[in-house]
C-alpha positions in Angstrom: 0.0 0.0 0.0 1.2 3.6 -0.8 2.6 5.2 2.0 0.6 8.4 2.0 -2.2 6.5 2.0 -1.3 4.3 5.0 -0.8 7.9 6.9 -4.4 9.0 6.3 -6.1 5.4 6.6 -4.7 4.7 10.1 -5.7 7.9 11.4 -9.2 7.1 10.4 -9.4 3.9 12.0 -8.1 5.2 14.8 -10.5 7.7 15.1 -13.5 5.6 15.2 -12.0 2.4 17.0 -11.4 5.5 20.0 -14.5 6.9 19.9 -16.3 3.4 19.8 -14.3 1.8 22.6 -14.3 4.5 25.3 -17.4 6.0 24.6 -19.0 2.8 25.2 -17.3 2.4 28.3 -18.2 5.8 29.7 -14.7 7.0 30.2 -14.1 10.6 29.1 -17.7 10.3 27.8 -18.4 14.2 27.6 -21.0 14.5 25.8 -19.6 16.6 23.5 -17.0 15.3 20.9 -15.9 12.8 23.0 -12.7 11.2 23.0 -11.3 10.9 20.0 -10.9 14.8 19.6 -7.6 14.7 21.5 -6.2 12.5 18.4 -6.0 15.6 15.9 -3.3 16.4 18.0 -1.6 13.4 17.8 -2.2 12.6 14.1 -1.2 16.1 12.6 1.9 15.7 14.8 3.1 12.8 13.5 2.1 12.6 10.3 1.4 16.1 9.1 -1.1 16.7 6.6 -1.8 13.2 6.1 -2.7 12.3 9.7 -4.8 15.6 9.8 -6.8 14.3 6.9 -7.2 11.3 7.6 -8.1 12.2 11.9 -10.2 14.9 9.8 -12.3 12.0 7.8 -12.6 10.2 10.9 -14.5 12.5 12.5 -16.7 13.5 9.6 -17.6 9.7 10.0 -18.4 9.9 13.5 -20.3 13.2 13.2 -22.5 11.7 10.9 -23.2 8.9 13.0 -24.2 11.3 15.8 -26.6 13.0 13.6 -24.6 16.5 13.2 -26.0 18.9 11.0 -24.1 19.3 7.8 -23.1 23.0 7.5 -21.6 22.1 11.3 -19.9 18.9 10.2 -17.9 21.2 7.2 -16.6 24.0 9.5 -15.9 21.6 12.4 -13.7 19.4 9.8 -12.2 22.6 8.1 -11.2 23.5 11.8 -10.0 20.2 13.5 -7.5 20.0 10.1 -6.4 23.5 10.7 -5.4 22.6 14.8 -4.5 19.0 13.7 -1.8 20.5 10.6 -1.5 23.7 13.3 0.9 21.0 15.5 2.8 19.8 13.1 3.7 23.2 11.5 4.6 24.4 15.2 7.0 21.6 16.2 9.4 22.1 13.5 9.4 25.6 14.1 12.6 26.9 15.1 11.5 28.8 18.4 15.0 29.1 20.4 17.8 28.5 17.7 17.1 24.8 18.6 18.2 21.6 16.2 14.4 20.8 14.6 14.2 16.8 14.6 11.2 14.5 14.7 9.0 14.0 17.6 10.9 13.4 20.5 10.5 14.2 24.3 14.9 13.8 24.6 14.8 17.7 27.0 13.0 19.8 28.7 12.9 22.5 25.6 10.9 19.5 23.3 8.8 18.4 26.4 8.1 22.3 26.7 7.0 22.9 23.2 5.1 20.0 23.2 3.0 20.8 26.1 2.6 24.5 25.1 1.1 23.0 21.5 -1.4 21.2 23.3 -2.7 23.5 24.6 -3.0 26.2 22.3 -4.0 23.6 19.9 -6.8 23.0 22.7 -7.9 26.5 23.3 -8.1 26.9 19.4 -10.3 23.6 19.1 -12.6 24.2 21.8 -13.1 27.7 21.7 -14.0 27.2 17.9 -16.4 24.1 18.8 -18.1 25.7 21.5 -19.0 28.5 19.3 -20.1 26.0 16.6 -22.2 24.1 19.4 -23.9 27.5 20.3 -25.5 28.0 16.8 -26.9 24.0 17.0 -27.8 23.3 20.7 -29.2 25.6 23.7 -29.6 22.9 26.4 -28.4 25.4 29.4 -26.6 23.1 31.2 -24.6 22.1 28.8 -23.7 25.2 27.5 -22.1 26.5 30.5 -19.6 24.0 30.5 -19.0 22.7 26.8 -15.5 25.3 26.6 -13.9 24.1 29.7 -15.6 20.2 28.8 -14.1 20.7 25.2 -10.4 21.6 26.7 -9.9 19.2 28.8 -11.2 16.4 26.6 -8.5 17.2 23.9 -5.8 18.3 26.2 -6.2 15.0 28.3 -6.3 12.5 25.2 -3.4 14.7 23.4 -1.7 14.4 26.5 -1.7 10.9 27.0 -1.7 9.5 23.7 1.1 11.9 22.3 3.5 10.6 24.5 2.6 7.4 23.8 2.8 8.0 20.1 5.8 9.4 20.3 7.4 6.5 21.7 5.9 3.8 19.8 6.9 6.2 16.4 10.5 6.0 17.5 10.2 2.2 17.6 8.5 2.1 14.1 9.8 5.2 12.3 6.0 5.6 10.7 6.1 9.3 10.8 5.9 12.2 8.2 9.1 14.6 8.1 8.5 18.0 6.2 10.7 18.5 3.1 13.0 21.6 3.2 12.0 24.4 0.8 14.7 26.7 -0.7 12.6 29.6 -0.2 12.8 32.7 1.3 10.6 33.1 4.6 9.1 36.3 5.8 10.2 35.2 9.3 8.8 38.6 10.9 5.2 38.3 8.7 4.5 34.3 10.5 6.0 35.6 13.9 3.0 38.6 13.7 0.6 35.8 12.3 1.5 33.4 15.1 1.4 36.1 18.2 -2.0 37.3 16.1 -2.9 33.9 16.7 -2.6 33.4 19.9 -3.6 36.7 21.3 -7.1 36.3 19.2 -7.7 32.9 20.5 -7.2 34.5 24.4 -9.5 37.4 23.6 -11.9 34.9 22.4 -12.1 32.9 25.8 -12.4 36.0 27.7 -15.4 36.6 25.7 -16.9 33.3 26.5 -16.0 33.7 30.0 -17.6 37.3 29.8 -20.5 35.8 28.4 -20.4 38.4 25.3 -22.4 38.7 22.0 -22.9 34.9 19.9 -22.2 37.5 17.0 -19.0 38.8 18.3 -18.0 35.4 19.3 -18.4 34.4 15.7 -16.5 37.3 14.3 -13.4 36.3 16.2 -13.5 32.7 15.4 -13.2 33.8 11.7 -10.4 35.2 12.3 -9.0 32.2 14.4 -9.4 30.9 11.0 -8.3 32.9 9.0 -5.0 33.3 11.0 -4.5 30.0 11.5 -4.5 28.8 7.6 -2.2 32.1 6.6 0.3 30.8 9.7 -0.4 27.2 7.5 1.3 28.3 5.0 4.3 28.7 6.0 7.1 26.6 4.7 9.6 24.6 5.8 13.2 25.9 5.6 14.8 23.8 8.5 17.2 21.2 8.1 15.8 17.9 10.0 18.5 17.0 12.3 18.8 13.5 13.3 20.4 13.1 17.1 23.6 10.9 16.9 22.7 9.3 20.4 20.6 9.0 23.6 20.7 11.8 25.8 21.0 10.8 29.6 18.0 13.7 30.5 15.7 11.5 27.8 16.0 8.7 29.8 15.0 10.6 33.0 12.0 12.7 31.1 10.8 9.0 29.8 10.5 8.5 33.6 9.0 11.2 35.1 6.3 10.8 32.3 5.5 7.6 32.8 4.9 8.6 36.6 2.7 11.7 34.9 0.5 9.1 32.7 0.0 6.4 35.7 -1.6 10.0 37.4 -3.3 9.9 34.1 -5.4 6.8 33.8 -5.9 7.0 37.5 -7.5 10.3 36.8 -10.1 8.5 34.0 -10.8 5.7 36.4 -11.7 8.3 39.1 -13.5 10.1 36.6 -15.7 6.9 35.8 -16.4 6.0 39.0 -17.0 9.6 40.1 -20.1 9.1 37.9 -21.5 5.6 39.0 -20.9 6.3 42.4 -22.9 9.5 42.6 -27.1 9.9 41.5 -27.4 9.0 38.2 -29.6 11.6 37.3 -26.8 14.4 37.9 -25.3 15.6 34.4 -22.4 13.2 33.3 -20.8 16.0 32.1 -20.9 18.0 35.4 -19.0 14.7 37.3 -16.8 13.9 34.9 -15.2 16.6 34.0 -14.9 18.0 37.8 -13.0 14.2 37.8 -10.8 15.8 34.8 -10.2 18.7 36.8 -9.1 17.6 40.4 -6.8 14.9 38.2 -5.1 17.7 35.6 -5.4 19.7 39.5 -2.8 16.3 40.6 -0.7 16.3 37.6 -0.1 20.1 37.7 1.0 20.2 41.4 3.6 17.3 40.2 4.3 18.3 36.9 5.4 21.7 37.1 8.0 21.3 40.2 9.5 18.0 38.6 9.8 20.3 34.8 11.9 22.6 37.3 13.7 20.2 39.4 14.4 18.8 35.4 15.4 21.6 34.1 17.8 22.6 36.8 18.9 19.1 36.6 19.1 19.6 32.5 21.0 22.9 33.1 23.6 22.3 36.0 24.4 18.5 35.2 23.1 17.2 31.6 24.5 20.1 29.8 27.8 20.2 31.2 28.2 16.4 30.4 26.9 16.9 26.8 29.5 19.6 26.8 32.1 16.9 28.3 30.8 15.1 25.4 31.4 16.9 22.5 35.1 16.0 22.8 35.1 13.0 20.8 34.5 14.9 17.8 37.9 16.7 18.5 39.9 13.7 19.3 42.2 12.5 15.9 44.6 9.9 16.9 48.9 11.5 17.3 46.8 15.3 16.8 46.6 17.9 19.1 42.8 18.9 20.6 43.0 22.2 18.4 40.0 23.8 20.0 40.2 26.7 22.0 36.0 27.1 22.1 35.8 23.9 23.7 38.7 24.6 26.3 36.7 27.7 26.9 33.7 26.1 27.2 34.6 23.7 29.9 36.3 26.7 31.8 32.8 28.0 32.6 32.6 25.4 35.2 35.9 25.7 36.8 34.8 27.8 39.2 31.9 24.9 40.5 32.9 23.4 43.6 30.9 20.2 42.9 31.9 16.9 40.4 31.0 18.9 37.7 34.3 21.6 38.5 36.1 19.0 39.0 35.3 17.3 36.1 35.8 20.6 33.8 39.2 21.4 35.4 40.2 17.3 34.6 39.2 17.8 31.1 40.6 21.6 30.4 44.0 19.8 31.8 43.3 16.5 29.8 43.7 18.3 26.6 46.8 20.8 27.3 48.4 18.1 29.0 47.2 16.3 25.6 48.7 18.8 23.3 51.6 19.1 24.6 52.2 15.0 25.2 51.2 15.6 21.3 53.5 18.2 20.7 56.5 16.7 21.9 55.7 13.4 20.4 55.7 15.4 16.7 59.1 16.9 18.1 60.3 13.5 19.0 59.0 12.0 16.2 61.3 14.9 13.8 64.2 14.2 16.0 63.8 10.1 15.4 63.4 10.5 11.9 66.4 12.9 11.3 68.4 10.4 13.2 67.1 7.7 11.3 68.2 9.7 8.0 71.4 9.6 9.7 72.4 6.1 10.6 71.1 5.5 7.0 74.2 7.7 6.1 76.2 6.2 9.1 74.9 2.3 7.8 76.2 3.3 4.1 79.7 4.6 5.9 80.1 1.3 7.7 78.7 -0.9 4.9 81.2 1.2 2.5 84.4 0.0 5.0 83.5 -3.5 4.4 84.2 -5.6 1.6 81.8 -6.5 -0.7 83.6 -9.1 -3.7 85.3 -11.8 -3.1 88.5 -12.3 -4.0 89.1 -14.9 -6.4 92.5 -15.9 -8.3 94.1 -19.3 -8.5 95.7 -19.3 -5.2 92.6 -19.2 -2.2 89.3 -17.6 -2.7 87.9 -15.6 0.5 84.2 -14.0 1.3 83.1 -12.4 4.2 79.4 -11.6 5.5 78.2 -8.9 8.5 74.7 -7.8 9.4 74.2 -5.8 12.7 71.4 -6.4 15.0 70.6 -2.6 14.7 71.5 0.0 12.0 74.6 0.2 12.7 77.0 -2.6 14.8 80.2 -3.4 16.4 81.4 -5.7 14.2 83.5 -5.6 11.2 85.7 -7.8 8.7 88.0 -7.1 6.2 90.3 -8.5 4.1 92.9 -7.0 1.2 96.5 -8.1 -0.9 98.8 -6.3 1.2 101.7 -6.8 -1.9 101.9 -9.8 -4.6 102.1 -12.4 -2.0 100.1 -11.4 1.9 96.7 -11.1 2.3 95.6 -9.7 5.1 92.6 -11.0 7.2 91.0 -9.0 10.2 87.5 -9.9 11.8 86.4 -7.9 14.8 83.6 -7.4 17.5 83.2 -4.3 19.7 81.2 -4.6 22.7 77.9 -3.7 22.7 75.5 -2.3 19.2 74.6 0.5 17.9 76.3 3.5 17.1 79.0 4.0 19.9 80.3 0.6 18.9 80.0 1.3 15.3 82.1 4.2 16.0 84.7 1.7 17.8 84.8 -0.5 14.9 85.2 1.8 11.9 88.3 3.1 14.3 89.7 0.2 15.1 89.6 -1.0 11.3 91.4 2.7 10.3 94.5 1.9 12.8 94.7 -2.0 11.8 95.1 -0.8 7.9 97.4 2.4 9.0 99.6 0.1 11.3 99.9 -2.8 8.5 102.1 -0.6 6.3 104.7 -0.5 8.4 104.0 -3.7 10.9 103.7 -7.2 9.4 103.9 -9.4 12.5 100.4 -9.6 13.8 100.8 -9.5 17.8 102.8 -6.1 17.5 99.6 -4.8 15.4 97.7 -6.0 18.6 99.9 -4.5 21.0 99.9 -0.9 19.2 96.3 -0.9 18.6 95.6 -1.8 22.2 97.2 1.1 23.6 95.6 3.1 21.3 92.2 2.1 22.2 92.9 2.0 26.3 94.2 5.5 26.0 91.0 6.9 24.0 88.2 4.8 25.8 85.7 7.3 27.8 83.2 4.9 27.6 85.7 2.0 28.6 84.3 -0.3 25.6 86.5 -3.3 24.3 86.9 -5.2 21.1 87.7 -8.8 20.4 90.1 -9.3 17.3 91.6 -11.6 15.0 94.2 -10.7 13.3 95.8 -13.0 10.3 98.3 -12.6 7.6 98.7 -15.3 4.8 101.6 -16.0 2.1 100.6 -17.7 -1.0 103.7 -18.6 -1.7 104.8 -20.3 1.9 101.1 -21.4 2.7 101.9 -20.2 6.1 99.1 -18.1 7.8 100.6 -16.1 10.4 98.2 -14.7 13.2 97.3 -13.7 16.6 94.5 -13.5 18.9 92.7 -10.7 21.4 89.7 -12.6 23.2 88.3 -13.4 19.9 86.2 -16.8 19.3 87.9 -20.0 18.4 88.1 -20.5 14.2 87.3 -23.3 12.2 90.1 -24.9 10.1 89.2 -27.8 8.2 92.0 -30.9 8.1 91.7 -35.0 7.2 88.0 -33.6 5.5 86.5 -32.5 8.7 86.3 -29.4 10.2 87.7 -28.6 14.3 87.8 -25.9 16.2 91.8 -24.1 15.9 93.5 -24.4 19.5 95.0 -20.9 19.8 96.5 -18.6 22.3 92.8 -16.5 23.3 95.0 -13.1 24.5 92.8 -10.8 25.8 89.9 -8.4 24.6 91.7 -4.8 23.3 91.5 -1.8 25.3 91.7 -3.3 28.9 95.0 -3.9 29.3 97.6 -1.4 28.6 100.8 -2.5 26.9 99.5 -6.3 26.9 102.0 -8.7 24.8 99.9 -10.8 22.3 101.7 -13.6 20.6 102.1 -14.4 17.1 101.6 -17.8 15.8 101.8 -19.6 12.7 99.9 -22.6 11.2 100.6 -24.1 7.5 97.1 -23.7 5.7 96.0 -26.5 2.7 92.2 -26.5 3.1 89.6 -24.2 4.7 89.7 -21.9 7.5 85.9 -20.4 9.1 86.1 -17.1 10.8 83.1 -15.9 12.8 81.5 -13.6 15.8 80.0 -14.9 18.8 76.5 -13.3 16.8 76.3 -16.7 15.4 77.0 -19.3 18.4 74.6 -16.8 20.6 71.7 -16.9 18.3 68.9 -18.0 20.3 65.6 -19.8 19.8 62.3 -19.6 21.5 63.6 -22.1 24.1 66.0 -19.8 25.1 68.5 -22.4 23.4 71.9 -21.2 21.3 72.7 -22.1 17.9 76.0 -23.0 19.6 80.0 -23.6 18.8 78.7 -27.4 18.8 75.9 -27.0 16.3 78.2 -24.9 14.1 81.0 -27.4 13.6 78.4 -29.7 12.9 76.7 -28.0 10.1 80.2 -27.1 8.4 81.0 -30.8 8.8 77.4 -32.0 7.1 77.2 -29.4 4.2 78.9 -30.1 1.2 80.5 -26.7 0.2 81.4 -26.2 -3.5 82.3 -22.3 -3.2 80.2 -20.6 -0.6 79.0 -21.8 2.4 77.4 -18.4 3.8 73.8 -18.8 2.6 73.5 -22.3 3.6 74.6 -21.6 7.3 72.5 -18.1 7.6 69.3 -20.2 6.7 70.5 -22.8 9.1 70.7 -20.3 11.7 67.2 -18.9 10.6 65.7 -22.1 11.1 66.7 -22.7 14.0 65.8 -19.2 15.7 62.2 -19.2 14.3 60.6 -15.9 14.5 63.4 -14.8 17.5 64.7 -11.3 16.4 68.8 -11.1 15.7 69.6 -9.5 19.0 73.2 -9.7 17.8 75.8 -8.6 14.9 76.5 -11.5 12.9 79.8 -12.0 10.9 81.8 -14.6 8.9 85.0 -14.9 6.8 85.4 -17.9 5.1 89.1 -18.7 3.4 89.6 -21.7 1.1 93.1 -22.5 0.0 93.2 -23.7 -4.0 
């Protein structure tokens, strides 16, 4: 079914199905137009000009079953559309600067507006009805009371069933939203048609009250009418906001008016009983509506101090959380809070001495102490990168110190391999001809990683090439460069070094040891750890005497850090001196053995990070 048409049917049935069921049960039965006068409120609310048609067909249904006369049944219907259409022009009006959104009792400005429509909505409707009634009916009795009757039928009903309404259309979402119209409003022109309105309508109950002319009486309700359809007109120009959560002061309003409706339907049931219980033959009118009165009498003495304990409540504590709240807009992950207007905000309630102070003074210090966390995060995070531009540079230096071919020719071939844990590291390698016969071999590890020891190592690989030209014999290169380091060591690090020089001529390989690890020299086709004189580390001891000593190499000779043998796995087990001469014992090496052994030693760590420099020479005699 079209939608449009689902908003006017279900007005109209529940129109009648009202009317039907409580006037056959005597509630609210006034005599007048009965119950189902409070749902023009309701249906023009919800869903606009639809649900005033359709409430408006309704009672044209109804008034024919009671018998009206026609010429009444037109203006009462051209009148309950006006006040049914008159709600739902009034709630999206802007009246305070306020977000317009759908029916919704989320504050005490919505739960405001929607009791003042009500009741001008009310006045409008029963003053206009009562002067209707006057022309058709002159039962005395009757007419005294049908204004007052009239009002607190609709009021009552709108009351009741426009809360109710209203919270079974936010379960649904059956409700009509105006379109916005890109036109220009005379804002002043429906402000003077609105106060017109409303000052008209007053006049016109102090002329029933007065008891004045049926002609003047019918004067002014023209020009209800006539003010009320040029205020119809005007369009809609609002934006229909749609609140991106619940509100803390809905929840609270949702419960104070549940409180208000249980006052409610006890009034009816006192008002129905009020009649049975007294002589029948007094005017039902009379007793029910003094019922109406002493309930609305109940609900007023408890609904206007709970709307002021509300809005103080509203004022003093929702409002400054829903300030708190609008914090979370501001918040950008690594930013800085740029918003003075909400620092300035909160710094209205500094001066509270309650929670609320306390929380305003926690939050204004939340978000300098933010920015300027933030702030020297974006300073640290400049000063990390401009270091990290420069160990790039200082990684390329070190890298560029090592060598990078192998060297080749018919007499040995030799490679080496180093990767730091870090950018940077402490160890080093090297190897280079000295003349047509010596090649020197060097292999190093400073204590500790990073920079200081790169620093160590590229210093320490300076003096060894420096002190080769004019020293060949291998512990007086130790010896110099030990006093070298112990006399320039502030931060009082060390370095392990091996130190080799072979002739290709004699096959001898000449070297000498300070605290560096054990090598591997290969004889009979099996590999064993070299048995030499350990020394000690560089840049302890000063003026240390190393010793030179002097094997005759045919094979293979393994050079290597203690990066390797302390490589450790997720059980906290090393890859090991053990494991290592095993794996060079098992591999069948044809040229280069480096690959093989670093994807051994990756195996066997597993997803463990390097948490050491790693480096390698391997020599092999031709």
């Amino acid at each position: 079914m079209n939608d449009k048409l689902k908003k006017i049917l279900v007005p109209f049935i529940l129109m009648i199905l009202c009317e039907m069921i409580l006037s056959s049960t005597d509630v609210l039965d006034l005599g007048l137009y009965c119950p189902h006068i409070g749902l023009f409120f309701v249906c023009g609310l919800l869903l606009g000009p639809y649900g005033a048609l359709g409430g408006v067909l309704g009672h044209i249904v109804l008034s024919i079953m009671d018998g009206c006369a026609p010429l009444e049944i037109v203006f009462s219907s051209i009148y309950s559309f006006g006040v049914s259409y008159l709600a739902y022009k009034l709630w999206y009006t802007d009246f305070r600067n306020q977000k317009i959104m759908k029916p919704k009792l989320d504050n005490i400005y919505h739960l405001t507006i929607f009791i003042s429509i009500i009741i001008l909505c009310g006045l409008i409707f029963s003053i206009v009805h009562e002067t209707l009634f006057s022309f058709y009916f002159f039962t005395t009795d009757l007419k005294e009371y049908s204004t007052i009757a009239l009002f607190l039928n609709f009021i009552n009903i709108a009351f009741i069933t426009g809360i109710i309404s209203i919270w079974i259309s936010k379960k649904t979402d059956f409700i009509e939203t105006p379109k916005t119209q890109n036109k220009q409003v005379n804002k002043k022109l429906y402000r003077i048609l609105f106060y017109s309105l409303l000052i008209v309508t007053v006049i016109a109950l102090i002329s029933k009250i007065l008891g004045v002319d049926k002609q003047i009486l019918l004067v002014e309700t023209v020009l209800i009418g006539i003010l009320l359809f040029c205020y119809l007109t005007k369009p809609f120009v609002h934006k229909i906001e749609t609140p991106d959560r619940d509100s803390i002061i809905e929840d609270i309003i949702q419960k104070f008016l549940i409180i208000i409706l249980a006052i409610s339907f006890l009034g009816m049931i006192i008002s129905h009983f009020t009649y049975h219980i007294i002589d029948i033959d007094v005017n039902l009118t009379i007793y029910v509506m003094q019922g109406l009165l002493l309930t609305d009498a109940i609900i007023i003495l408890s609904f206007i101090p709970g709307m002021i304990i509300l809005r103080y409540t509203e004022k003093r504590v929702i409002q400054p959380l829903s300030s708190f709240s609008e914090i979370k807009k501001f918040i950008k992950e690594n930013e800085k809070i740029e918003s003075e207007g909400l620092v300035n905000l909160y710094s209205k309630y500094l001066n509270e001495k309650n929670e609320i102070g306390t929380l305003a003074k926690s939050y204004t210090d939340l978000i300098n102490h933010n920015n300027n966390y933030i702030e020297n995060i974006h300073k640290i995070e400049g000063e990390k990168e401009r270091i990290k531009a420069e160990l790039d540079i200082a990684s390329k230096i070190q890298d560029a110190n090592l060598p990078h071919d192998a060297i080749r020719n018919e007499n040995y071939y030799i490679t080496g391999y180093s990767h730091p844990a870090k950018e940077v590291g402490g160890d080093f390698f090297d190897y280079y001809e000295l003349d047509d016969d010596n090649l020197a071999i060097v292999i190093g590890d400073v204590s500790d990683k990073g920079v200081p020891a790169a620093l160590v190592a590229m210093i320490t690989q300076f003096i060894i090439k420096q002190i080769l030209t004019q020293e060949r014999d291998p512990s007086k290169v130790l010896y110099l460069i030990n006093n070298l380091l112990y006399e320039n060591n502030p931060e009082a690090m060390f370095v392990s070094l091996w130190l080799g020089i072979y002739n290709k001529n004699t096959k001898k390989l000449k070297f000498s040891n300070a605290g560096h690890t054990l090598p591997l020299i290969k004889k009979d086709d099996s590999f064993e750890y070299l048995d030499v004189y350990r020394g000690i580390i560089l840049a302890i001891l000063e003026d240390f005497e190393y010793k030179t000593e002097e094997i005759t190499l045919s094979n293979e000779l393994i050079l290597y850090t203690d990066g390797i043998t302390d490589a450790t796995n997720d059980n906290d087990e090393c890859y090991g001196e053990d494991r290592l001469l095993d794996f060079f014992n098992k591999i069948k090496i044809d040229d280069d053995p480096i690959n093989p052994l670093l994807n051994d030693i990756n195996n066997f760590i597993g997803k463990q990070e390097q948490f050491d420099d790693m480096t390698l020479i391997y020599l092999k005699i031709r």
